[in-house]
N, CA, C and O atoms as a MOPAC input file, in Angstrom:
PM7 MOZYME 1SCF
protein

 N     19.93700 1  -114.35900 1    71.81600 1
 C     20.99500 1  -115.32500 1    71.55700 1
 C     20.50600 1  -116.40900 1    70.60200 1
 O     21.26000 1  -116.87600 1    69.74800 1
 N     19.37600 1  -116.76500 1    70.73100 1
 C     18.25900 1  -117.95300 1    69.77900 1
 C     18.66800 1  -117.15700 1    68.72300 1
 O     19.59600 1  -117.67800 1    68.10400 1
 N     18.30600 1  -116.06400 1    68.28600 1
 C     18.05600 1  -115.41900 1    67.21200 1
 C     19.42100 1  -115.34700 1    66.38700 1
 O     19.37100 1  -115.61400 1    65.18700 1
 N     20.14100 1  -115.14200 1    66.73400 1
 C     21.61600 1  -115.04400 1    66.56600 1
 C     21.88300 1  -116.11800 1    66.44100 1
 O     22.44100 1  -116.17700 1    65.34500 1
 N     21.85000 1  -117.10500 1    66.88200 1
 C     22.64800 1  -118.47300 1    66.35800 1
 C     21.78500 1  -118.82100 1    65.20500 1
 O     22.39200 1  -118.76100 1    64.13600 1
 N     20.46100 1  -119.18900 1    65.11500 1
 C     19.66800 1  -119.13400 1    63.78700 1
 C     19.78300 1  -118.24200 1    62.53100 1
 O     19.63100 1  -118.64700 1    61.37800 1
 N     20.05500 1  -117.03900 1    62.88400 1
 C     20.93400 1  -116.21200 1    62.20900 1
 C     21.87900 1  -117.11700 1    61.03600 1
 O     21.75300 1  -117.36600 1    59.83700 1
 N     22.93000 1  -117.46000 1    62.15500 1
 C     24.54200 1  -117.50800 1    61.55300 1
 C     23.89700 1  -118.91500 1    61.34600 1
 O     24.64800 1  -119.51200 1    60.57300 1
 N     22.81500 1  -119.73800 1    61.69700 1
 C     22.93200 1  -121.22800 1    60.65500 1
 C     22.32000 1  -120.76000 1    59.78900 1
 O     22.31700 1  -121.73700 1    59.04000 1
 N     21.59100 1  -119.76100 1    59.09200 1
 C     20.92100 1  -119.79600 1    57.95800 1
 C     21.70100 1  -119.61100 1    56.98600 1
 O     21.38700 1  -119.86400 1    55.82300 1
 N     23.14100 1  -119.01100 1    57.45500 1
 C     23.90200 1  -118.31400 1    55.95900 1
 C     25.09300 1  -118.98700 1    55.97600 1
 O     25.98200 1  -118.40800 1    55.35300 1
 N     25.46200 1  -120.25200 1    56.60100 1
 C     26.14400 1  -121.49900 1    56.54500 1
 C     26.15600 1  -121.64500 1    54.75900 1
 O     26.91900 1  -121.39800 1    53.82400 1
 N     24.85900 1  -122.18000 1    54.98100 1
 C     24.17600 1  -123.24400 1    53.04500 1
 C     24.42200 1  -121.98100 1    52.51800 1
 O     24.79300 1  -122.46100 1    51.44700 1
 N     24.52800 1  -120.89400 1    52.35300 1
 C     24.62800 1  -119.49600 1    51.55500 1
 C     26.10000 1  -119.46500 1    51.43600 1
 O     26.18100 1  -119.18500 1    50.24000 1
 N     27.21200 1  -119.55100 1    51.81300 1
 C     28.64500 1  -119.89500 1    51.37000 1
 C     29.12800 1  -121.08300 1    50.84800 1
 O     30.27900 1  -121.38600 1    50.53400 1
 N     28.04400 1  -121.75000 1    50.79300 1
 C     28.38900 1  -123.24500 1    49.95500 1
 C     28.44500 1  -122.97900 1    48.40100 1
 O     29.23500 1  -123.33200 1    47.52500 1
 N     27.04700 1  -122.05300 1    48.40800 1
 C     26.84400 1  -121.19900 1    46.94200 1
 C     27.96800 1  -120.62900 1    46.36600 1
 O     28.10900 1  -120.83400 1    45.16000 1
 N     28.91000 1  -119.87700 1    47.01200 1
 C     29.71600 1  -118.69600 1    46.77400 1
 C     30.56800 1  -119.10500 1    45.23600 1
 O     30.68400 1  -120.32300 1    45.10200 1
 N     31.12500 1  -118.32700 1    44.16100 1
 C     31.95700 1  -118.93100 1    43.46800 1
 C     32.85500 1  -119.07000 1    43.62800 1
 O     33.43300 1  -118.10700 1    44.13100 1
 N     33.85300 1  -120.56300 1    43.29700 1
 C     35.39600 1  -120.54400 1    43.86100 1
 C     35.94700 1  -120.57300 1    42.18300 1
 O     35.28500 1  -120.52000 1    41.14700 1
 N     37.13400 1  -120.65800 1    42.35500 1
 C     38.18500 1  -120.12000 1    40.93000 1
 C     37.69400 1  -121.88000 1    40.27600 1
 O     37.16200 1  -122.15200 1    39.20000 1
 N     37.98900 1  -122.52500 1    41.05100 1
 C     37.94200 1  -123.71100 1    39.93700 1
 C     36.46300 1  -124.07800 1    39.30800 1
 O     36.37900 1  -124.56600 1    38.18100 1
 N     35.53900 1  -123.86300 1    39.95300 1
 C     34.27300 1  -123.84800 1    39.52300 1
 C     33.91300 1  -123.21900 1    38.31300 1
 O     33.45400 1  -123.76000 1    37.30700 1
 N     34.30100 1  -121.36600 1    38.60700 1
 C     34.61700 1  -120.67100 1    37.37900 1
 C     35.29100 1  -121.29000 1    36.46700 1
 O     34.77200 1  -121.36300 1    35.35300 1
 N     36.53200 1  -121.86100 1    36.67300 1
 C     37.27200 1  -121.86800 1    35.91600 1
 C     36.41600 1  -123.10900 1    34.86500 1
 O     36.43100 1  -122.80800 1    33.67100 1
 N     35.90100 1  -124.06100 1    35.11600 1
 C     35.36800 1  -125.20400 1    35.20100 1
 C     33.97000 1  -124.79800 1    34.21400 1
 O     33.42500 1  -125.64000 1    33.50000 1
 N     33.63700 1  -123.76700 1    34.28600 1
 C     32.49100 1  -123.37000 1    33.79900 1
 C     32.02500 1  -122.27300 1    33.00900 1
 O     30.91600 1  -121.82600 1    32.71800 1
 N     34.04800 1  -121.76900 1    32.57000 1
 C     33.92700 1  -121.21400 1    31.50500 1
 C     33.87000 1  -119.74700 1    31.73600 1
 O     33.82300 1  -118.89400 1    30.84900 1
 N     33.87700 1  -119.55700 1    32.92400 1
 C     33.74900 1  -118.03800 1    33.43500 1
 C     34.83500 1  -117.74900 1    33.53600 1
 O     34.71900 1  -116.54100 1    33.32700 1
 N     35.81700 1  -117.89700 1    33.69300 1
 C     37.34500 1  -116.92000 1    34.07400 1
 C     38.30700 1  -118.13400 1    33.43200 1
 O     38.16800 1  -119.35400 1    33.34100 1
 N     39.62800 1  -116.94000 1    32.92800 1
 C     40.56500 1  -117.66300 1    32.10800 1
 C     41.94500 1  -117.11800 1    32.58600 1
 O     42.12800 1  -115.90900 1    32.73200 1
 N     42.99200 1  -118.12900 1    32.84400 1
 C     44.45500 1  -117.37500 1    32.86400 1
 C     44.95300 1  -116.10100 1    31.81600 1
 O     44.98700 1  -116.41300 1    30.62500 1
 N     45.28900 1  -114.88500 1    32.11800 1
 C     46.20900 1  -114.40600 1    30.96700 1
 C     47.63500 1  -114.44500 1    31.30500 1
 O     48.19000 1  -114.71500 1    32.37000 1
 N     48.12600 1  -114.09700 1    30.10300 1
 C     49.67300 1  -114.07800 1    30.15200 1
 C     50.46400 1  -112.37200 1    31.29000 1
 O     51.63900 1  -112.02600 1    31.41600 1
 N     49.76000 1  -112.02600 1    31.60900 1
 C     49.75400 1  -110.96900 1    32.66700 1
 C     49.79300 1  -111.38400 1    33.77300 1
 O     49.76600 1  -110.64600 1    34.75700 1
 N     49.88800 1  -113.04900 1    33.83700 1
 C     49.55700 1  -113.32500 1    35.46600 1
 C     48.14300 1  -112.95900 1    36.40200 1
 O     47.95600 1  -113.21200 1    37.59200 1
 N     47.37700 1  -112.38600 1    35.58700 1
 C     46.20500 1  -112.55200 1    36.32900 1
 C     45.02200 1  -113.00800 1    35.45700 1
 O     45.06500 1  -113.15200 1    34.23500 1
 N     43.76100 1  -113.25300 1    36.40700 1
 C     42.96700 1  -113.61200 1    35.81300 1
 C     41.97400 1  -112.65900 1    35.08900 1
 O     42.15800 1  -111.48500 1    35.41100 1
 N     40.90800 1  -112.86700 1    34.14100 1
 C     40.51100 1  -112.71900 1    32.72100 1
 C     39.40700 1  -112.76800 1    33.15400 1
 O     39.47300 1  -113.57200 1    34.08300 1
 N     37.80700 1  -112.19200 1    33.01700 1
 C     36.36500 1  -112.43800 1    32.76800 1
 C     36.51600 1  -113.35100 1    31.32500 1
 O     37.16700 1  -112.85300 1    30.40700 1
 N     36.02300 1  -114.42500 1    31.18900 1
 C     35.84400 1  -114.86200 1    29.42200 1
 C     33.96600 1  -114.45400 1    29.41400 1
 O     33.53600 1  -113.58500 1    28.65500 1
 N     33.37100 1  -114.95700 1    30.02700 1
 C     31.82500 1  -114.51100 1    30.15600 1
 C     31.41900 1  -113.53800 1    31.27900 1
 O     31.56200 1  -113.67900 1    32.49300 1
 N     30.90400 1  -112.56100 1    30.61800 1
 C     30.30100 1  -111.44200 1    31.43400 1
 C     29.23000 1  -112.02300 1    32.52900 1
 O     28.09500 1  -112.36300 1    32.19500 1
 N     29.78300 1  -112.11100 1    34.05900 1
 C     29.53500 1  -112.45400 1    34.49800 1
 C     29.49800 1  -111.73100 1    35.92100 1
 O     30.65700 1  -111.50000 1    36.26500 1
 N     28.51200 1  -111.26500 1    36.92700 1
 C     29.01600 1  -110.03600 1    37.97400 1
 C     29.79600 1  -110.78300 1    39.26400 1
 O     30.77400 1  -110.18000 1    39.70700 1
 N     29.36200 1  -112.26600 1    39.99700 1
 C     30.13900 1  -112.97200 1    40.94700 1
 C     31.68700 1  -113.20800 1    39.83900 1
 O     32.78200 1  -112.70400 1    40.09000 1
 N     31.47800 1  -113.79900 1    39.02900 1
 C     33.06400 1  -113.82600 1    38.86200 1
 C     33.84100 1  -112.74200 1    38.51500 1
 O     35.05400 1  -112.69900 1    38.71600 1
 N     33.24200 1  -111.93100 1    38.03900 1
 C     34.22200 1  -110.24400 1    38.31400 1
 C     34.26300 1  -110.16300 1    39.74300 1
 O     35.38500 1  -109.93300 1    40.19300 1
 N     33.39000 1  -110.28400 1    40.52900 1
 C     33.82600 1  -110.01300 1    42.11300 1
 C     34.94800 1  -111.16600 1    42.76400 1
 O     35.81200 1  -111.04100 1    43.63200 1
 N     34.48500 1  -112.43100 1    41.86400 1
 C     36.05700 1  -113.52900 1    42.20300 1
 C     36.98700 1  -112.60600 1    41.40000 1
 O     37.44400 1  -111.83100 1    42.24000 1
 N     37.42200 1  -112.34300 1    40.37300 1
 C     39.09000 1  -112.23000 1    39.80500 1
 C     39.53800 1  -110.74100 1    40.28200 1
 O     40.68100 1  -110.38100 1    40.56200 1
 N     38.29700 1  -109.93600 1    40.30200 1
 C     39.04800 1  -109.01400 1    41.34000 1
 C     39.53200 1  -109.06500 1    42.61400 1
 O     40.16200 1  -108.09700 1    43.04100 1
 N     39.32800 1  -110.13300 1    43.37000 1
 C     39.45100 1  -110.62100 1    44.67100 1
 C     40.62800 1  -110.64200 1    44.27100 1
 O     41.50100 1  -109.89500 1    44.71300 1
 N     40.86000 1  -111.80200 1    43.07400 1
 C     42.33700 1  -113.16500 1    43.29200 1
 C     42.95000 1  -112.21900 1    42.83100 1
 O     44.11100 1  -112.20200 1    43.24000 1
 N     42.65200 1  -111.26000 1    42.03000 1
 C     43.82200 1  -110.76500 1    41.56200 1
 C     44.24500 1  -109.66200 1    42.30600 1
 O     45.44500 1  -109.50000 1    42.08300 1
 N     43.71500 1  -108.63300 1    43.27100 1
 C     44.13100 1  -108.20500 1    44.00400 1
 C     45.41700 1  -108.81300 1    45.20400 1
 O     46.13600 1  -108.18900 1    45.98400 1
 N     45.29400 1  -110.21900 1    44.92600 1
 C     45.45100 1  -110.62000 1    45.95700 1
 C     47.07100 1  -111.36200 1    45.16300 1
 O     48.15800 1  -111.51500 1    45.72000 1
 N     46.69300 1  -111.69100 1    43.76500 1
 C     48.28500 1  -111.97200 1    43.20500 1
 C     48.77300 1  -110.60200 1    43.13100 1
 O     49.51400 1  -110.33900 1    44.07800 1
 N     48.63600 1  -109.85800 1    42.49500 1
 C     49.05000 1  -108.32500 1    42.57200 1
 C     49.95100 1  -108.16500 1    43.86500 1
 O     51.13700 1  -107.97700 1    43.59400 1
 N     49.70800 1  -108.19100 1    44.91400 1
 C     50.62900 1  -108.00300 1    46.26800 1
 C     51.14000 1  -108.99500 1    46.63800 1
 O     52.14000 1  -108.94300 1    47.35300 1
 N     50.61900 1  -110.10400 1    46.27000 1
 C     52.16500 1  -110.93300 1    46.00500 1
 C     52.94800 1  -111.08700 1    45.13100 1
 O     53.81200 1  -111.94300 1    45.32100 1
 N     52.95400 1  -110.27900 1    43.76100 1
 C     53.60800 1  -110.48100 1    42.83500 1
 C     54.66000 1  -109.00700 1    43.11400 1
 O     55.77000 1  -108.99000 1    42.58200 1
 N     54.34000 1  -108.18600 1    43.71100 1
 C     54.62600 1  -107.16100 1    44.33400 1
 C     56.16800 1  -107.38500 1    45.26000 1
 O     57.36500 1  -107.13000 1    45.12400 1
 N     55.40100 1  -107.92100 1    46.08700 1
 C     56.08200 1  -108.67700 1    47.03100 1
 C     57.85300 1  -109.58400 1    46.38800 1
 O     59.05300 1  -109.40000 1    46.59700 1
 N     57.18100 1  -110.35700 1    45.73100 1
 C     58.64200 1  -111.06000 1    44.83900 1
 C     59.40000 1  -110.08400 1    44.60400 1
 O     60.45100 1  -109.86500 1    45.20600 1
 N     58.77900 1  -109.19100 1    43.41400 1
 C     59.13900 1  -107.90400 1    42.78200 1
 C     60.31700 1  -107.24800 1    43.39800 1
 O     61.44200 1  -107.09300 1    42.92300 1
 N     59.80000 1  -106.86300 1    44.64600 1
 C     60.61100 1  -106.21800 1    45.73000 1
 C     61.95400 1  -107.01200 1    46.37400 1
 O     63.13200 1  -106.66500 1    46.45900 1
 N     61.31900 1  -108.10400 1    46.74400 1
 C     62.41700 1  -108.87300 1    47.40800 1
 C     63.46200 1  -109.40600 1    46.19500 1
 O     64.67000 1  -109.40400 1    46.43400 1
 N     63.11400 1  -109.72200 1    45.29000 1
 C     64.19200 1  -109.88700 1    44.15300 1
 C     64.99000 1  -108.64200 1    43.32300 1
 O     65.99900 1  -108.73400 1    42.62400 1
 N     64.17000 1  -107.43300 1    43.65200 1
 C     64.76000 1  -106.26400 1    43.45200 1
 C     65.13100 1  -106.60500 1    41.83600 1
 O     66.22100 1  -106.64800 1    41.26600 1
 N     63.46000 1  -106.87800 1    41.24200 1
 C     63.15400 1  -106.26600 1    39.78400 1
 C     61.55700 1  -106.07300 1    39.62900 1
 O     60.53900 1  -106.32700 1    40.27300 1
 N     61.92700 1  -105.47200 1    38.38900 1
 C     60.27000 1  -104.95800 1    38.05300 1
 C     59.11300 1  -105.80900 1    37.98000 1
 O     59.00700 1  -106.92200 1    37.46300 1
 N     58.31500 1  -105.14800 1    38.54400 1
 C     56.39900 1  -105.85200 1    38.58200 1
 C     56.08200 1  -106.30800 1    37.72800 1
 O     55.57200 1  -107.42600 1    37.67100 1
 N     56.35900 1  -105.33800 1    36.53600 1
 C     55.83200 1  -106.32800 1    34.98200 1
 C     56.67400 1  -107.88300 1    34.95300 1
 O     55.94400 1  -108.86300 1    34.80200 1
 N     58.07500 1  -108.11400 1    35.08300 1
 C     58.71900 1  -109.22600 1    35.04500 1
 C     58.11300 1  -109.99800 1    35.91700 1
 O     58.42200 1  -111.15700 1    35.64200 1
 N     57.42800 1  -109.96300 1    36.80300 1
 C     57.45700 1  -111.22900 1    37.64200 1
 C     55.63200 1  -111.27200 1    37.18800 1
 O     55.11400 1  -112.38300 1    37.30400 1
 N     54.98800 1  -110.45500 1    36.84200 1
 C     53.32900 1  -111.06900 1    35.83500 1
 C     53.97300 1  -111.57000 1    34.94700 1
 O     53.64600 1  -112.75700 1    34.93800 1
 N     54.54500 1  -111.42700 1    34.34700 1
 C     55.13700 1  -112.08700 1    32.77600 1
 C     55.11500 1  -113.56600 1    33.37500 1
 O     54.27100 1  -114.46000 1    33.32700 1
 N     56.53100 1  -113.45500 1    34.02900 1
 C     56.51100 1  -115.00200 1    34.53400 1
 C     55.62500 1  -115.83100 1    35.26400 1
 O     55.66400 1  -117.04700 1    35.07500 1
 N     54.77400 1  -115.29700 1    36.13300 1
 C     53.23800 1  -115.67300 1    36.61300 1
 C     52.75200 1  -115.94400 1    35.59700 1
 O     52.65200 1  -117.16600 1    35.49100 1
 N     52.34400 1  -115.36000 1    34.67200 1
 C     51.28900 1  -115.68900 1    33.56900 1
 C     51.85400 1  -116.64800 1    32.96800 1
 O     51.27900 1  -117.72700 1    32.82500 1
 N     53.04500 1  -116.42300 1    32.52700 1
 C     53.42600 1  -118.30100 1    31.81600 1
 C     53.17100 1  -119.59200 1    32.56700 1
 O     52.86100 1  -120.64600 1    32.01100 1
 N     53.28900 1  -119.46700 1    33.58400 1
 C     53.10900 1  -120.40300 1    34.76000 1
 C     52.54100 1  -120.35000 1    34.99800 1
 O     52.72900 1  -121.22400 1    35.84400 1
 N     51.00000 1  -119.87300 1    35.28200 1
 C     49.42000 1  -120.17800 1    34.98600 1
 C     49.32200 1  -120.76500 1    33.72700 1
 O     49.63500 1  -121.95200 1    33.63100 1
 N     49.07800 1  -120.36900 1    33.09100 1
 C     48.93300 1  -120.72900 1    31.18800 1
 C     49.77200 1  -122.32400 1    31.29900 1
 O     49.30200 1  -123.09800 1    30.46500 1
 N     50.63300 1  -122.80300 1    31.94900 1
 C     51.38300 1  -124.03100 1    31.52400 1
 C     50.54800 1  -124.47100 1    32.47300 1
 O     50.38100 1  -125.66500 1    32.22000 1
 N     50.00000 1  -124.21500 1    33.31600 1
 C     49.48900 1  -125.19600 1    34.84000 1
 C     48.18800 1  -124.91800 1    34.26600 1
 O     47.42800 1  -125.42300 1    35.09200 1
 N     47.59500 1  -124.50200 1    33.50200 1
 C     45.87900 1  -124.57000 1    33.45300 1
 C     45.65300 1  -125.97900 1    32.40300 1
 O     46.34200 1  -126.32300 1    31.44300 1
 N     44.31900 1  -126.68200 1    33.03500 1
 C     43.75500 1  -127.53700 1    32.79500 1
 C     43.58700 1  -127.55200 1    31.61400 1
 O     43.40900 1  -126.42900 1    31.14200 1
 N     43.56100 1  -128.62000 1    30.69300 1
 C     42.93700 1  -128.87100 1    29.81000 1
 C     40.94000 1  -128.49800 1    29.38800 1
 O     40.12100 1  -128.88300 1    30.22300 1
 N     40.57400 1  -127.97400 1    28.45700 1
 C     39.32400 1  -127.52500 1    28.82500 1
 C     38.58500 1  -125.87500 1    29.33100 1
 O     37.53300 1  -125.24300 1    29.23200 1
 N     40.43500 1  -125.72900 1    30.10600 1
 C     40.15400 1  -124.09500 1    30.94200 1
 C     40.48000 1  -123.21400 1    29.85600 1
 O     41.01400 1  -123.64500 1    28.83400 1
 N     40.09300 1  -121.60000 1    30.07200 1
 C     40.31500 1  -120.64700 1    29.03500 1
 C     41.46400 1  -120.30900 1    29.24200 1
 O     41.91300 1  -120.31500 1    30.38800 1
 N     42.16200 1  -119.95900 1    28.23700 1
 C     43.68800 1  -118.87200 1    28.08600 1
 C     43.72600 1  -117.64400 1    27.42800 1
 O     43.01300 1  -117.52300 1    26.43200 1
 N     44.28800 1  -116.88400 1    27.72300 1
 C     43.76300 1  -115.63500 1    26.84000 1
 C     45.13800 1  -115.76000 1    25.72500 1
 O     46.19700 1  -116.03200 1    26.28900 1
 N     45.18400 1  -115.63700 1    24.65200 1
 C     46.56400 1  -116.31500 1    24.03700 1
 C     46.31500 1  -115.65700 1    22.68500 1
 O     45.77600 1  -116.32100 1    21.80000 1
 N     46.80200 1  -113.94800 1    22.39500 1
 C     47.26900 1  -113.28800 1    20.94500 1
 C     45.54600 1  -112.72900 1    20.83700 1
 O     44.66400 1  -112.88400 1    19.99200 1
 N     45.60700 1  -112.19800 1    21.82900 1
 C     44.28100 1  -111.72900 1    21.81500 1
 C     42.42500 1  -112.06500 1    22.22600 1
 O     41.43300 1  -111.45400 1    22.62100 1
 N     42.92100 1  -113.70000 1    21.73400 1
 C     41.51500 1  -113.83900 1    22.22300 1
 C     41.33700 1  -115.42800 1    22.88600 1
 O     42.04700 1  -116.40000 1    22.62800 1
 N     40.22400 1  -115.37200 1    23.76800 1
 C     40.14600 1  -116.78500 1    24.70400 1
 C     40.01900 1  -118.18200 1    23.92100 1
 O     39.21300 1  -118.49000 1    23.04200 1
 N     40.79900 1  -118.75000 1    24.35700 1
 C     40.99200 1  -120.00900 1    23.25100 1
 C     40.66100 1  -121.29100 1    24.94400 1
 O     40.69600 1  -120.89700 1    26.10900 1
 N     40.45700 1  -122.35400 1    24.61500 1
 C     40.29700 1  -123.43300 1    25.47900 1
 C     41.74200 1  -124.11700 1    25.26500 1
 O     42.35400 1  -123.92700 1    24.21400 1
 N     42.25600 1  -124.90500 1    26.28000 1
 C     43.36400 1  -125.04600 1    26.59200 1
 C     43.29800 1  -126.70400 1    25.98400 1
 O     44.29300 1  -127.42600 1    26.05300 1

Protein backbone atom coordinates (compact mmCIF):
# COMPACT_ATOMS: atom_id res chain seq x y z
CA UNK A 1 0.00 0.00 0.00
CA UNK A 2 3.32 2.39 0.90
CA UNK A 3 4.41 1.48 -2.42
CA UNK A 4 1.38 2.36 -4.23
CA UNK A 5 0.66 5.59 -2.84
CA UNK A 6 4.43 6.66 -3.55
CA UNK A 7 3.77 5.30 -6.77
CA UNK A 8 0.77 7.60 -7.69
CA UNK A 9 2.75 10.75 -5.85
CA UNK A 10 5.60 10.38 -8.11
CA UNK A 11 3.59 10.85 -11.40
CA UNK A 12 1.43 13.78 -9.90
CA UNK A 13 4.69 16.47 -11.06
CA UNK A 14 4.71 14.18 -14.41
CA UNK A 15 1.11 15.59 -15.58
CA UNK A 16 2.04 19.02 -14.77
CA UNK A 17 4.56 18.41 -17.75
CA UNK A 18 1.88 17.10 -20.14
CA UNK A 19 1.14 19.47 -23.28
CA UNK A 20 -2.11 21.48 -23.15
CA UNK A 21 -3.54 23.25 -26.53
CA UNK A 22 -2.77 26.68 -25.26
CA UNK A 23 0.76 26.09 -24.37
CA UNK A 24 1.16 24.56 -27.88
CA UNK A 25 -0.65 26.94 -29.19
CA UNK A 26 1.51 29.61 -27.33
CA UNK A 27 4.63 28.05 -28.54
CA UNK A 28 4.13 27.72 -31.95
CA UNK A 29 3.40 24.08 -32.12
CA UNK A 30 -0.20 23.72 -33.35
CA UNK A 31 -2.35 26.10 -35.47
CA UNK A 32 -6.23 26.45 -36.24
CA UNK A 33 -7.22 25.33 -39.88
CA UNK A 34 -10.09 26.31 -41.77
CA UNK A 35 -11.28 22.49 -41.54
CA UNK A 36 -12.11 23.05 -38.01
CA UNK A 37 -9.40 21.15 -36.72
CA UNK A 38 -6.18 21.49 -35.54
CA UNK A 39 -2.74 21.65 -37.68
CA UNK A 40 1.04 20.37 -36.51
CA UNK A 41 2.93 23.90 -37.63
CA UNK A 42 6.32 22.26 -36.01
CA UNK A 43 7.09 18.69 -36.22
CA UNK A 44 6.63 17.85 -33.05
CA UNK A 45 5.64 14.00 -31.50
CA UNK A 46 3.56 15.27 -27.93
CA UNK A 47 1.72 17.73 -29.99
CA UNK A 48 0.73 15.29 -32.74
CA UNK A 49 -0.41 13.14 -29.78
CA UNK A 50 -2.35 16.59 -28.48
CA UNK A 51 -4.25 17.42 -31.99
CA UNK A 52 -4.94 13.97 -32.55
CA UNK A 53 -6.56 13.78 -29.20
CA UNK A 54 -8.56 17.30 -29.77
CA UNK A 55 -9.34 16.51 -32.89
CA UNK A 56 -10.69 13.25 -32.49
CA UNK A 57 -12.58 14.64 -30.05
CA UNK A 58 -14.04 17.81 -32.33
CA UNK A 59 -14.64 15.26 -35.06
CA UNK A 60 -17.56 13.57 -32.84
CA UNK A 61 -18.75 16.53 -31.92
CA UNK A 62 -18.84 18.06 -35.08
CA UNK A 63 -20.50 14.80 -36.05
CA UNK A 64 -22.84 15.11 -33.57
CA UNK A 65 -24.23 18.81 -34.76
CA UNK A 66 -24.01 17.30 -38.24
CA UNK A 67 -26.59 14.81 -37.33
CA UNK A 68 -28.80 16.65 -35.13
CA UNK A 69 -29.11 19.53 -37.65
CA UNK A 70 -29.50 16.99 -40.36
CA UNK A 71 -26.58 18.39 -42.71
CA UNK A 72 -23.30 17.43 -43.88
CA UNK A 73 -19.92 16.96 -41.79
CA UNK A 74 -17.96 18.98 -44.15
CA UNK A 75 -20.52 22.09 -43.41
CA UNK A 76 -20.30 22.18 -39.90
CA UNK A 77 -15.81 21.91 -40.12
CA UNK A 78 -16.22 24.71 -42.50
CA UNK A 79 -18.06 26.62 -39.97
CA UNK A 80 -15.84 25.36 -36.97
CA UNK A 81 -12.85 26.38 -38.73
CA UNK A 82 -14.02 29.95 -39.33
CA UNK A 83 -14.80 30.19 -35.79
CA UNK A 84 -11.51 28.98 -34.59
CA UNK A 85 -9.55 31.18 -37.10
CA UNK A 86 -11.79 34.38 -35.79
CA UNK A 87 -11.31 33.26 -31.98
CA UNK A 88 -7.48 32.53 -32.29
CA UNK A 89 -5.15 34.81 -30.52
CA UNK A 90 -3.16 37.18 -31.86
CA UNK A 91 0.49 35.65 -32.25
CA UNK A 92 -1.25 31.95 -32.73
CA UNK A 93 -0.79 30.04 -36.15
CA UNK A 94 -3.58 29.85 -38.90
CA UNK A 95 -3.29 27.77 -41.67
CA UNK A 96 -4.74 30.40 -44.34
CA UNK A 97 -4.29 29.56 -48.62
CA UNK A 98 -1.95 27.09 -47.87
CA UNK A 99 0.51 27.97 -45.55
CA UNK A 100 0.91 28.88 -41.58
CA UNK A 101 0.84 32.50 -41.21
CA UNK A 102 0.74 34.10 -37.39
CA UNK A 103 -2.45 35.66 -36.59
Amino acid sequence: MKQLLLSLLLLIPLASFALDIDTAKSQGLIGEQPNGYLGLVVNNAEAKKLIDDINAKRKAQYAQIAERNNIDLHVVEKLAGEKTINKTKPGHFIFINGTWSKK
